[in-house]
TIVO-2410 file (N, C-alpha, C; in nm, 3 decimals):
# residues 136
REC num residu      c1      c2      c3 atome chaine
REC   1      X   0.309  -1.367  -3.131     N      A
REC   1      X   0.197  -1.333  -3.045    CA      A
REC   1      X   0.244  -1.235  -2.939     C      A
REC   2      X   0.152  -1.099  -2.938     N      A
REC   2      X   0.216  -0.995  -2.802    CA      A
REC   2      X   0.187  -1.083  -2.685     C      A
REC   3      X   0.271  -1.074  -2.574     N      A
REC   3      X   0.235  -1.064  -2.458    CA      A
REC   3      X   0.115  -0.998  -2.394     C      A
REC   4      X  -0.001  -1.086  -2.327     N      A
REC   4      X  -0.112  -1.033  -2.254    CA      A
REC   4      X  -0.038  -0.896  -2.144     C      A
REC   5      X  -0.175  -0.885  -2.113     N      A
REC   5      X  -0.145  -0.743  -2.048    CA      A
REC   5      X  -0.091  -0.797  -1.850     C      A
REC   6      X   0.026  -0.735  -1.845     N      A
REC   6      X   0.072  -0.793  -1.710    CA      A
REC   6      X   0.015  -0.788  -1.592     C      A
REC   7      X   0.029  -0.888  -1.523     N      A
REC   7      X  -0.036  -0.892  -1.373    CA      A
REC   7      X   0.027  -0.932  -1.281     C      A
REC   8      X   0.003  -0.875  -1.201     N      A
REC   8      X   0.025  -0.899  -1.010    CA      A
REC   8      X  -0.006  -1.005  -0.993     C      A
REC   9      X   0.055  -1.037  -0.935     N      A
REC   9      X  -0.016  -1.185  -0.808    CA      A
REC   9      X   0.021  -1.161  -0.627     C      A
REC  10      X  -0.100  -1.218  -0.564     N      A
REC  10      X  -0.076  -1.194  -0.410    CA      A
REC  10      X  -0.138  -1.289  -0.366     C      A
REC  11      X  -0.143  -1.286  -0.241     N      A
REC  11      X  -0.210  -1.409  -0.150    CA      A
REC  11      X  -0.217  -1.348   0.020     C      A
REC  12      X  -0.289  -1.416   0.095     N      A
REC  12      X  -0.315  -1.455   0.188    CA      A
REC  12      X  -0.173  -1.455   0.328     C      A
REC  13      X  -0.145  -1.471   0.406     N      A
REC  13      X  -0.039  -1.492   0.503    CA      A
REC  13      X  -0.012  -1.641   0.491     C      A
REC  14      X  -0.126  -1.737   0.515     N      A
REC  14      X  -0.116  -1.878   0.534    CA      A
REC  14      X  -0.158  -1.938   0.365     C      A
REC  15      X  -0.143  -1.862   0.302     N      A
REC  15      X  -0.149  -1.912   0.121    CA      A
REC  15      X  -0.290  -1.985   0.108     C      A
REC  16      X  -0.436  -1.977   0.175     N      A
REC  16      X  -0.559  -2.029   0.133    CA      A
REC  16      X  -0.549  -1.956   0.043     C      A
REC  17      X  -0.542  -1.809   0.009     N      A
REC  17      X  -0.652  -1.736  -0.084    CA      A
REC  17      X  -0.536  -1.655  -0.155     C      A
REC  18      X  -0.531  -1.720  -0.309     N      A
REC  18      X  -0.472  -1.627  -0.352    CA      A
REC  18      X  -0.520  -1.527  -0.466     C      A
REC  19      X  -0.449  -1.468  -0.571     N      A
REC  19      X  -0.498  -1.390  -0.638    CA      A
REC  19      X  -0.433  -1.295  -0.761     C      A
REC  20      X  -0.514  -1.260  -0.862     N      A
REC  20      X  -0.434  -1.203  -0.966    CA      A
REC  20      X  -0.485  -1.070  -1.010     C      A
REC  21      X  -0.448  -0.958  -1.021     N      A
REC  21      X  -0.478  -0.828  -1.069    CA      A
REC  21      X  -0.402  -0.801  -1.148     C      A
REC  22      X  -0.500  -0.698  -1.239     N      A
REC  22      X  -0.400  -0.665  -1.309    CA      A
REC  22      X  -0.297  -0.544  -1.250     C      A
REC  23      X  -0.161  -0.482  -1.333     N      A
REC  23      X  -0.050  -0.419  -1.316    CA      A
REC  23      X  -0.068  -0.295  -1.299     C      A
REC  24      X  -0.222  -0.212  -1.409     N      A
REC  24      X  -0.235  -0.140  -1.399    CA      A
REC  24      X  -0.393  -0.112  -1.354     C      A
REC  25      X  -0.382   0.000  -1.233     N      A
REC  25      X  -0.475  -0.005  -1.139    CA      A
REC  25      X  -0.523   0.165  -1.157     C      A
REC  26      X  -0.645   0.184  -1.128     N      A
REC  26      X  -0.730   0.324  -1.112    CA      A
REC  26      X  -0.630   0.395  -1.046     C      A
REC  27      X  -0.554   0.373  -0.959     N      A
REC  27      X  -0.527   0.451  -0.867    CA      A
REC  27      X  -0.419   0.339  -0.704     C      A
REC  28      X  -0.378   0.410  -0.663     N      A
REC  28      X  -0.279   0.325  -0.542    CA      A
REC  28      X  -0.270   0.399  -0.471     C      A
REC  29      X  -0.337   0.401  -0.322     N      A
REC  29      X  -0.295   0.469  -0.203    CA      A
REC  29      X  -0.295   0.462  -0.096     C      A
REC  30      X  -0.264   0.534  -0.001     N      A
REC  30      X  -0.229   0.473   0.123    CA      A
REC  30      X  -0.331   0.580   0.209     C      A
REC  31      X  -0.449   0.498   0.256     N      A
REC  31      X  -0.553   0.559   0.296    CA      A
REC  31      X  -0.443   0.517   0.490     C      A
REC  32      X  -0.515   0.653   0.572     N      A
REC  32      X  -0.497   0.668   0.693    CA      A
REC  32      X  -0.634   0.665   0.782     C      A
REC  33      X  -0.749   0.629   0.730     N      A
REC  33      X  -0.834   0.643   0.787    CA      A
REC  33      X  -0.914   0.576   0.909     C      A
REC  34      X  -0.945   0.594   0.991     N      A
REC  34      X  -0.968   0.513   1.118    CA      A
REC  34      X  -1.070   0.392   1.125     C      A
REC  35      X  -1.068   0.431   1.014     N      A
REC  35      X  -1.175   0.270   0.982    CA      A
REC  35      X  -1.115   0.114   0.915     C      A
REC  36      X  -1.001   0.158   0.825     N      A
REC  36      X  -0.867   0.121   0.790    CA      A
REC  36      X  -0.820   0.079   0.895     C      A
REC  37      X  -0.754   0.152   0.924     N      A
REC  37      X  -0.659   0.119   1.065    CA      A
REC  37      X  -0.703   0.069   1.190     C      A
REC  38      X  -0.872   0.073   1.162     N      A
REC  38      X  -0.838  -0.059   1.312    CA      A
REC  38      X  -0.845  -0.205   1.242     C      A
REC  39      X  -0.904  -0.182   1.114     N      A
REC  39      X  -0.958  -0.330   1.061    CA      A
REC  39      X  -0.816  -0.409   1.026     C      A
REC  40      X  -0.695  -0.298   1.002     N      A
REC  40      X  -0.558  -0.355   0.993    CA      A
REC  40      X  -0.513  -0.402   1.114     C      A
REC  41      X  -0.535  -0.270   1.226     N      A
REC  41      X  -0.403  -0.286   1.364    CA      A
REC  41      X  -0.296  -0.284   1.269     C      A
REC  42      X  -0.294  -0.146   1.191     N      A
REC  42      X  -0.206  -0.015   1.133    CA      A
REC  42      X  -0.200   0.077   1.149     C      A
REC  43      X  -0.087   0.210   1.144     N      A
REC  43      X  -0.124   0.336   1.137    CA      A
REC  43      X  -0.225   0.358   0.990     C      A
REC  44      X  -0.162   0.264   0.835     N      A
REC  44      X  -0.245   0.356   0.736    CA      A
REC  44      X  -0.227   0.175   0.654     C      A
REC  45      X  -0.289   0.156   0.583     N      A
REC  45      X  -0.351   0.044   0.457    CA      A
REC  45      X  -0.344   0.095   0.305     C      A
REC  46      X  -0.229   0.051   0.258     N      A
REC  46      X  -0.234   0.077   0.082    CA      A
REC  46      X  -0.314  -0.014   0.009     C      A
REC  47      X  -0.408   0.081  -0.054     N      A
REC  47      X  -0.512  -0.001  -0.115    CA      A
REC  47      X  -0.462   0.083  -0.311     C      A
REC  48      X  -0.504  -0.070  -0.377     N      A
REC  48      X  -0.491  -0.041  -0.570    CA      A
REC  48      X  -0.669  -0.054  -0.581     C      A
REC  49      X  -0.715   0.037  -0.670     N      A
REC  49      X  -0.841  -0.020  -0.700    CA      A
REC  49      X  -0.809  -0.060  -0.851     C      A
REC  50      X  -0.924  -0.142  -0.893     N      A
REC  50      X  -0.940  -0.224  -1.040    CA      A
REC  50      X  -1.059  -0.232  -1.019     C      A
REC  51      X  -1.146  -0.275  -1.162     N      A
REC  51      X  -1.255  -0.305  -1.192    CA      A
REC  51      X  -1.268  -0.458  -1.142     C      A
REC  52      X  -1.373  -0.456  -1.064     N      A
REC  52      X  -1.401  -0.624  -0.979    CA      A
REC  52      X  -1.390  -0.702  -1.081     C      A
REC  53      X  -1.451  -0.706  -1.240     N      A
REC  53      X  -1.424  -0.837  -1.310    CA      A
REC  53      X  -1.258  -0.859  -1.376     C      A
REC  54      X  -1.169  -0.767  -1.303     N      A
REC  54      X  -1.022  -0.787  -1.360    CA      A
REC  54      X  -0.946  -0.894  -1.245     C      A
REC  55      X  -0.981  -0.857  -1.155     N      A
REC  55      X  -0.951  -0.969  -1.012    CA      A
REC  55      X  -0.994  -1.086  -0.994     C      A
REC  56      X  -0.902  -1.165  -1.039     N      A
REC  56      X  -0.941  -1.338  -1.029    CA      A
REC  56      X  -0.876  -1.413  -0.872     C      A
REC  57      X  -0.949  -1.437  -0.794     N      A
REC  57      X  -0.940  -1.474  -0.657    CA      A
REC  57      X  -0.954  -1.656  -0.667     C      A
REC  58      X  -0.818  -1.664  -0.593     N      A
REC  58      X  -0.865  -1.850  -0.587    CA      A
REC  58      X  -0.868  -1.834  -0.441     C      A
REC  59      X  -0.948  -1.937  -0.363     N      A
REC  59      X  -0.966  -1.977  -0.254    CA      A
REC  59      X  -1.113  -1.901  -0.225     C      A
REC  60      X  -1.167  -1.893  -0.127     N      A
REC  60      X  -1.283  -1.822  -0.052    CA      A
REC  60      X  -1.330  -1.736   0.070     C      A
REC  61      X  -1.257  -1.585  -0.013     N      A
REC  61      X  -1.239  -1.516   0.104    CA      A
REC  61      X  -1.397  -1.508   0.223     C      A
REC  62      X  -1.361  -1.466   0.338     N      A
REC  62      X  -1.486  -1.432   0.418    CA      A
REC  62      X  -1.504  -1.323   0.410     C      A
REC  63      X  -1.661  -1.272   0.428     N      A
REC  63      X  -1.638  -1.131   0.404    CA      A
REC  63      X  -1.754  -1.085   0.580     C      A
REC  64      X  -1.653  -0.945   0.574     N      A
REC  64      X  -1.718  -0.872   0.680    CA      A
REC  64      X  -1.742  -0.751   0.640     C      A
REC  65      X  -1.925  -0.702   0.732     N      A
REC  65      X  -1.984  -0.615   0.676    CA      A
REC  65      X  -1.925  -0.510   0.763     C      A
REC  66      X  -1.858  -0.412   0.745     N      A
REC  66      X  -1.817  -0.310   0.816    CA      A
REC  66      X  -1.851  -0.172   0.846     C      A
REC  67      X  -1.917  -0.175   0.710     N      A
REC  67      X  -2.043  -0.048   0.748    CA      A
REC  67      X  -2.165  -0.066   0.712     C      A
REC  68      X  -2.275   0.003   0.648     N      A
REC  68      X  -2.377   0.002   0.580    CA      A
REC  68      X  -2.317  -0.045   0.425     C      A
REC  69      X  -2.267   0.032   0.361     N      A
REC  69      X  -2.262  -0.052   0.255    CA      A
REC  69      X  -2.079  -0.128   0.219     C      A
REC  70      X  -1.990  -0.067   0.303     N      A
REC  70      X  -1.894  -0.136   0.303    CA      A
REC  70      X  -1.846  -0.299   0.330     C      A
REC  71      X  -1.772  -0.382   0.228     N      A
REC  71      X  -1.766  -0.501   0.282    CA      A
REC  71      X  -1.612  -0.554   0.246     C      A
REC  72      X  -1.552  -0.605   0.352     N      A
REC  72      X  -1.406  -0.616   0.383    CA      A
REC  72      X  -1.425  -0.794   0.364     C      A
REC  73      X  -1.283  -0.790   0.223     N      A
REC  73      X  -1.317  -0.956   0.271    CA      A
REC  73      X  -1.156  -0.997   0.295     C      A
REC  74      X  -1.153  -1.135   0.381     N      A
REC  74      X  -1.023  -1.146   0.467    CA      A
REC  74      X  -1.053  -1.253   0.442     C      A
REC  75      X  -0.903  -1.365   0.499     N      A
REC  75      X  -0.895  -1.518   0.480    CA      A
REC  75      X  -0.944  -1.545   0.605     C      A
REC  76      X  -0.991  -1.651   0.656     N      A
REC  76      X  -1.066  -1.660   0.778    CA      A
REC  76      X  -0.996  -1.788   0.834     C      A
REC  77      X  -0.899  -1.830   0.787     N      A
REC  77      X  -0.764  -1.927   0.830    CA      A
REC  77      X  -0.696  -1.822   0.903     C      A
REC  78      X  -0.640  -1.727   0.837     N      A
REC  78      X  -0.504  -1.661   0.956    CA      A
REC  78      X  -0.530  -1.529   0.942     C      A
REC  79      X  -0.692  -1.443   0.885     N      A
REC  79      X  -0.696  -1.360   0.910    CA      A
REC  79      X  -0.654  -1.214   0.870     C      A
REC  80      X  -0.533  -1.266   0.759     N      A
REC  80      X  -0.513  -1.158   0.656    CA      A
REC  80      X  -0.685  -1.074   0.589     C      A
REC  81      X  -0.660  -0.958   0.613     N      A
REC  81      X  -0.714  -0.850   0.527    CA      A
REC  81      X  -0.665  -0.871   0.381     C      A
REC  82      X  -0.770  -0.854   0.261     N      A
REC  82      X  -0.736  -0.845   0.106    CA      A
REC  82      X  -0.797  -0.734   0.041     C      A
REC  83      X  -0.934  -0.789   0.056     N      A
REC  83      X  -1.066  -0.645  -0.028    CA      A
REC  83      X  -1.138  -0.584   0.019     C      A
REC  84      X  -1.116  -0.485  -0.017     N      A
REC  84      X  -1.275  -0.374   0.003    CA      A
REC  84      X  -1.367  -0.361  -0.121     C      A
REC  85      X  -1.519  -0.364  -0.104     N      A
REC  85      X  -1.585  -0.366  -0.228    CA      A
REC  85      X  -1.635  -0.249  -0.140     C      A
REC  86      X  -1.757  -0.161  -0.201     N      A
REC  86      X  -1.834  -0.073  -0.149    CA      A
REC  86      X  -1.940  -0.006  -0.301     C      A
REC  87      X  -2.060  -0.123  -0.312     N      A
REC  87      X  -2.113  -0.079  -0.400    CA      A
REC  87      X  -2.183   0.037  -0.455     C      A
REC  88      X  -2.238   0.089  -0.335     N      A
REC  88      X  -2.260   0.220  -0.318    CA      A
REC  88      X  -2.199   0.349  -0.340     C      A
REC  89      X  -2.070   0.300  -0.327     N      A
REC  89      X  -1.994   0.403  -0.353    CA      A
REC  89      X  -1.878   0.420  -0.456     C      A
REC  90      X  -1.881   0.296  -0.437     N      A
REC  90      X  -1.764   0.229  -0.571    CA      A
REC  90      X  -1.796   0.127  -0.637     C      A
REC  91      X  -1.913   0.106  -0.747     N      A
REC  91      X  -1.953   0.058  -0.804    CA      A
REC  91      X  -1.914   0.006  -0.920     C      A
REC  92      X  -1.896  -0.164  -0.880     N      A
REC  92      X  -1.824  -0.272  -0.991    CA      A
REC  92      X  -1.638  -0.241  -0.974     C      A
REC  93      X  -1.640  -0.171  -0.861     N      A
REC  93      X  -1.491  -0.170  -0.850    CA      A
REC  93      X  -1.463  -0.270  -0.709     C      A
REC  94      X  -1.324  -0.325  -0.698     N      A
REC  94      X  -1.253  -0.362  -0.554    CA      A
REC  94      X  -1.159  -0.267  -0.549     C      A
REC  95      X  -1.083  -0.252  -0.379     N      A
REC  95      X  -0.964  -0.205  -0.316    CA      A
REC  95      X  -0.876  -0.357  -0.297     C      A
REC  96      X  -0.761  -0.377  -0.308     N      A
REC  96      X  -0.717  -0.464  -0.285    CA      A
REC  96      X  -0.603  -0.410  -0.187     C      A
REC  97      X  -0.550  -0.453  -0.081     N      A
REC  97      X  -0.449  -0.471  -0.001    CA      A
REC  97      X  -0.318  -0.477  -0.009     C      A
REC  98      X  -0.267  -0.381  -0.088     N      A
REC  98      X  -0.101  -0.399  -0.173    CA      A
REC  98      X  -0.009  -0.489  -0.080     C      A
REC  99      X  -0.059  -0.442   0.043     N      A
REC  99      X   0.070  -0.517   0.153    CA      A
REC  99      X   0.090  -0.656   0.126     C      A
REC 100      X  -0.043  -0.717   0.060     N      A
REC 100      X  -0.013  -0.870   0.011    CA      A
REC 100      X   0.022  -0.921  -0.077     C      A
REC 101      X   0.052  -0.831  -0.180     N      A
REC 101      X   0.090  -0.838  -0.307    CA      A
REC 101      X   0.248  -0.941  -0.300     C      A
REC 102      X   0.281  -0.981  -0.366     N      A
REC 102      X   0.401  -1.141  -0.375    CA      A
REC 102      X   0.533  -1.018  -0.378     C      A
REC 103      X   0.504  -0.899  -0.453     N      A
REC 103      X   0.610  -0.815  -0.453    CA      A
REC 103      X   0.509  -0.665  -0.445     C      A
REC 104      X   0.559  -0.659  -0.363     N      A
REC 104      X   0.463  -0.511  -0.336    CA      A
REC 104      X   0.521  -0.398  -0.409     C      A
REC 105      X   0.620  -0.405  -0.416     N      A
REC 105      X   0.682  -0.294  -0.466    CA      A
REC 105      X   0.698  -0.278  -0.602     C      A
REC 106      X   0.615  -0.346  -0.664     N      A
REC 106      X   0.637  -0.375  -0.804    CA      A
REC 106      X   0.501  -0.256  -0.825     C      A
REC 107      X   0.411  -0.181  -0.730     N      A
REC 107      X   0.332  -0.108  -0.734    CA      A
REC 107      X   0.340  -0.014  -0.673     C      A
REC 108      X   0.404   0.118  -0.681     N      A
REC 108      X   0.450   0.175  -0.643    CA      A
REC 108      X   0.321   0.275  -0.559     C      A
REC 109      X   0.284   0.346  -0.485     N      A
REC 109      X   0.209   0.432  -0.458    CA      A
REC 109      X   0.186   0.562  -0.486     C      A
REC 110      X   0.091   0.621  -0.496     N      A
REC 110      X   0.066   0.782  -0.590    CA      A
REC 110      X   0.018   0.823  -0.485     C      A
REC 111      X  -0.044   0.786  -0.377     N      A
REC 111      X  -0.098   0.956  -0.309    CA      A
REC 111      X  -0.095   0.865  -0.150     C      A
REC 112      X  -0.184   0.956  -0.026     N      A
REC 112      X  -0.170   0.948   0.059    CA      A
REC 112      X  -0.331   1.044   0.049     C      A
REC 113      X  -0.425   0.947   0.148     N      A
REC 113      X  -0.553   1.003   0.123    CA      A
REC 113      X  -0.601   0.960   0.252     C      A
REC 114      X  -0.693   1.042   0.314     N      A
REC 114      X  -0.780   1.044   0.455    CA      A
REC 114      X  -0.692   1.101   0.546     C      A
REC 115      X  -0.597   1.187   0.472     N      A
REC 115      X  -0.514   1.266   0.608    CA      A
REC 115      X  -0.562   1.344   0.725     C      A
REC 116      X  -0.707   1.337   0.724     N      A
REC 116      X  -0.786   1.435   0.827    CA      A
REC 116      X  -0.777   1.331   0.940     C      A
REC 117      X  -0.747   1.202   0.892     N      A
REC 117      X  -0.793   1.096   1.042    CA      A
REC 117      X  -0.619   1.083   1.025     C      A
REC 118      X  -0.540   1.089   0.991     N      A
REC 118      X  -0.384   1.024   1.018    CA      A
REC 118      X  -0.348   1.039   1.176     C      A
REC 119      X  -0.310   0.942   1.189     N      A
REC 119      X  -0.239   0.973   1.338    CA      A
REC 119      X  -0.116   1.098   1.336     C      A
REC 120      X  -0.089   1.156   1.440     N      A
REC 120      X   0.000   1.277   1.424    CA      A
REC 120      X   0.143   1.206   1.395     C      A
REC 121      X   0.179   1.156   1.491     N      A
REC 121      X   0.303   1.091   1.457    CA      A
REC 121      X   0.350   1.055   1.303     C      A
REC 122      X   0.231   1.003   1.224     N      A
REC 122      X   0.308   0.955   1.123    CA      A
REC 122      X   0.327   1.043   0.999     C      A
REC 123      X   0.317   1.162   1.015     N      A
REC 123      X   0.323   1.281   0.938    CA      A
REC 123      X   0.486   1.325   0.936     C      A
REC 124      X   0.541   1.252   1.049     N      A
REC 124      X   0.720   1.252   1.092    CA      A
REC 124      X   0.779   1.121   1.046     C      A
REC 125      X   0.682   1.014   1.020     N      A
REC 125      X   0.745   0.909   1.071    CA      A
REC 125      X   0.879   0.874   0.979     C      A
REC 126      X   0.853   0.929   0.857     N      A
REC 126      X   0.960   0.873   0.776    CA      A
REC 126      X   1.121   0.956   0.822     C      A
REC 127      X   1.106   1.037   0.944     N      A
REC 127      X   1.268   1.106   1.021    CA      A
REC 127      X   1.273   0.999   1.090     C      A
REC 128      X   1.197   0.894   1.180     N      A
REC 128      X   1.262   0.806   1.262    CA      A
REC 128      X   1.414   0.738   1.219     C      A
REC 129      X   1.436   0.694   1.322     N      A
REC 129      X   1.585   0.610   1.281    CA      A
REC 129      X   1.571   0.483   1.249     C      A
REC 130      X   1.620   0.443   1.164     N      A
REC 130      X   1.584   0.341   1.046    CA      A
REC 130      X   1.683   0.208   1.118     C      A
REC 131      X   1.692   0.086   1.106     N      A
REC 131      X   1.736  -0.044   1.151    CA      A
REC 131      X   1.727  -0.103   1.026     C      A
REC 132      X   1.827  -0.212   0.953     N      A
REC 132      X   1.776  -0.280   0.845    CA      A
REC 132      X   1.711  -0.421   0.944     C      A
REC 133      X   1.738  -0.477   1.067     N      A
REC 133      X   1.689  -0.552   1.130    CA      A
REC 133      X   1.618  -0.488   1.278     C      A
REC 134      X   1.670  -0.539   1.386     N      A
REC 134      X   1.633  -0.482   1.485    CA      A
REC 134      X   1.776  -0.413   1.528     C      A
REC 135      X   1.727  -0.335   1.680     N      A
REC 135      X   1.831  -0.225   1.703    CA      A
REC 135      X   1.909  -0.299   1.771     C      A
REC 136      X   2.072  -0.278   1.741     N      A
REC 136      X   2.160  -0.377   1.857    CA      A
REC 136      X   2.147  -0.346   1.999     C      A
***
């Protein structure tokens, strides 16, 4: 028997809400946009999209309406950010929140999108001086 097709798993900060996507996603990026970034308290939010019926969610996220047709849903225990749906505009699809992913890096990122809102700084940020912990 082949092996099913592989998936991600992520969760929540305080582990209510977790979750499974699949490996391979529309697209992975790291939106900078100011609508993002306050709903994080981030400079920028890496979001994977998938088709909403590929995302199997245990627990019960809350959801907040953030624009007219945008809707952000978060754990409402500790407040982690997960999805963006936006039917209007992205129809039968989610954004999911890579940062929560169990191994994030197992999804690598392809672009960098809403650079018209990026903060200036972080167009440098990757010259800062790097710490593997904090600075002695």
């Amino acid at each position: 028997m082949a092996p099913g097709p592989a998936v991600l798993t992520g969760r929540c900060h305080c582990g209510a809400i977790r979750y499974e996507m699949p490996a391979e996603v529309l697209h992975h990026a790291l939106c900078h946009c100011g609508d993002c970034r306050r709903h994080a308290g981030a400079p920028m939010v890496a979001w994977a999209m998938v088709p909403a019926g590929q995302l199997k969610v245990t627990g019960q996220p809350k959801v907040y309406r953030s624009s007219d047709h945008g809707r952000r849903h978060f754990c409402e225990k500790c407040g982690t950010g997960l999805f963006y749906v936006n039917e209007a505009m992205l129809p039968g699809m989610v954004d999911i929140q890579t940062g929560t992913l169990d191994d994030p890096g197992a999804l690598p990122a392809q672009a960098h999108i809403q650079v018209a809102e990026r903060i200036g700084w972080m167009e440098t940020a990757h010259a800062l001086p790097s710490f593997d912990r904090y600075p002695g």
